[in-house]
C-alpha positions, 0 to 999 in steps of 0.5 A: 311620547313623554311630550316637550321637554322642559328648558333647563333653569339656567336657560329661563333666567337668561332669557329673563335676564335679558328681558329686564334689560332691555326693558331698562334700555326702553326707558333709558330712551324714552327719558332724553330727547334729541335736544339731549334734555330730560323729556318729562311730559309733551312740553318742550323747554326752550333754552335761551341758546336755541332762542339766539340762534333762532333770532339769528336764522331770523335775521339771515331769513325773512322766512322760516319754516319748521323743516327748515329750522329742524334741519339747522338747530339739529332738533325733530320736526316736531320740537322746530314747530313747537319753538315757532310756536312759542316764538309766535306767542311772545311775538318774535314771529307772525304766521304768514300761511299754514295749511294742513301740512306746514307752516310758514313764518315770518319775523315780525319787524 
């Protein structure tokens, strides 16, 4: 009849404990990508090591796509697209077809 008892004290700061860091993990997360740079806003940097072995994927193929050049750069999907990108505005590479899914490239002679 005298209700729910109450949680010991120690048992609150546990659970707060425990909340805190993981909130402190979340974060940890959030600030490295899988290039293993710092992700500070939706920019992606593109070093010049990932330009050469893009230049020599370029070279082996006419063709690329970003799924294809996400599987051998070791990067997300997303990251790959926005290298082509990039790639395609210095003039590295032309868009040879895209609809609404992908994209395909080809290296500008």
């Amino acid at each position: 009849m005298g209700g729910a008892s109450k949680k010991p004290i120690s048992t609150v700061e546990k659970r707060l404990k425990k909340m805190s860091e993981e909130q402190q993990k979340k974060q940890q997360k959030r600030s490295t990508t899988k290039t293993g740079k710092e992700l500070t806003s939706k920019n992606v940097v593109i070093d010049n090591e990932t330009l050469k072995k893009v230049q020599e994927e370029l070279k082996k193929e006419r063709i690329v796509t970003p799924y294809g050049l996400s599987g051998k750069l070791n990067v997300t999907v997303s990251v790959a697209k926005k290298i082509l990108e990039e790639l395609e505005r210095q003039g590295v590479v032309k868009l040879g077809a895209k609809d609404r899914r992908t994209a395909v490239y080809i290296a500008a002679s």
